[in-house]
Steps between C-alpha positions, in 0.01 A plus 500: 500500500141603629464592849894606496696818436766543237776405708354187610391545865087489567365826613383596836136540553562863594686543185223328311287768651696777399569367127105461480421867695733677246412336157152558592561845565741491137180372303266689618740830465591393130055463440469794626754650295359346178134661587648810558727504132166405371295776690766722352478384145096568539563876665790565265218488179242692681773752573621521145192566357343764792874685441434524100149632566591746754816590300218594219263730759782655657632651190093543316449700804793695585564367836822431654417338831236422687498424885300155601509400863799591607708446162566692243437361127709699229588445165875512448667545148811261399767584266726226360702476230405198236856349332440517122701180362569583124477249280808252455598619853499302820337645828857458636649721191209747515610593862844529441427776217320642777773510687722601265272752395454673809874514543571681206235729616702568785352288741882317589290390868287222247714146555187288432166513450272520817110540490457725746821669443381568103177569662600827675795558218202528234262710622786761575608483190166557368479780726769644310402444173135659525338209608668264190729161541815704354677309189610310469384335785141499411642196230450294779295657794164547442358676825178401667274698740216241676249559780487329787250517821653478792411488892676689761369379890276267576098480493323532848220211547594249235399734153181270454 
């Protein structure tokens, strides 16, 4: 079957040409690829680890935000709500008490439970409740607050 296509007939040598133009182009897009997801991988750590120790300064010193070229490094706090899975419950069971919970607390809008959705739902409860995960939700939300550094724009002239 060498030299032939699946159907049997030979190829033309334009064809040929073709086939060979495009899976050269293919392997040499699919290389590149895989040096890139590997450059990635390598910028991804160095990342990580410069965001923890800036995280650190930014809140040792007091600062919010600091302008760099162009951009504008910040620190950014996160709220999200952890699920608390009692024992001799599934996750699954967990967030239907959640459900059910918020329900009863007259939350009728709460069909399912939705990260995001719980996300915003929390905090304004704990808005309401003087800064507390009201019961008895807070059975199985504990709430987290995290800080994150973040980069708004883009840094003139490479940010060597």
């Amino acid at each position: 079957m060498a030299g032939k296509t699946a159907v049997g007939k030979k190829p033309t040598k334009k064809k040929v040409s073709k086939i060979t133009k495009d899976a050269r182009r293919y392997a040499t897009l699919v290389n590149k690829r895989r040096r890139l997801e590997d450059e990635s991988k390598v910028l991804k750590k160095e990342i990580d680890a410069l965001e923890e120790a800036l995280s650190e300064l930014f809140i040792e010193e007091g600062v919010g935000s600091i302008r760099v070229g162009g951009a504008t490094v910040h620190i950014a706090e996160e709220f999200w709500p952890e699920l608390i899975v009692p024992e001799g419950m599934t996750k699954d069971e967990a967030k239907s008490e959640v459900v059910k919970t918020l329900v009863d607390m007259g939350r009728e809008s709460m069909i399912g439970y939705n990260h995001m959705s719980m996300r915003s739902l929390v905090k304004e409860l704990m808005e309401s409740h003087d800064g507390e995960v009201p019961e008895p939700l807070g059975t199985f939300i504990q709430p987290h607050t995290d800080h994150r550094v973040r980069v708004r724009g883009m840094v003139k002239g490479g940010g060597k």
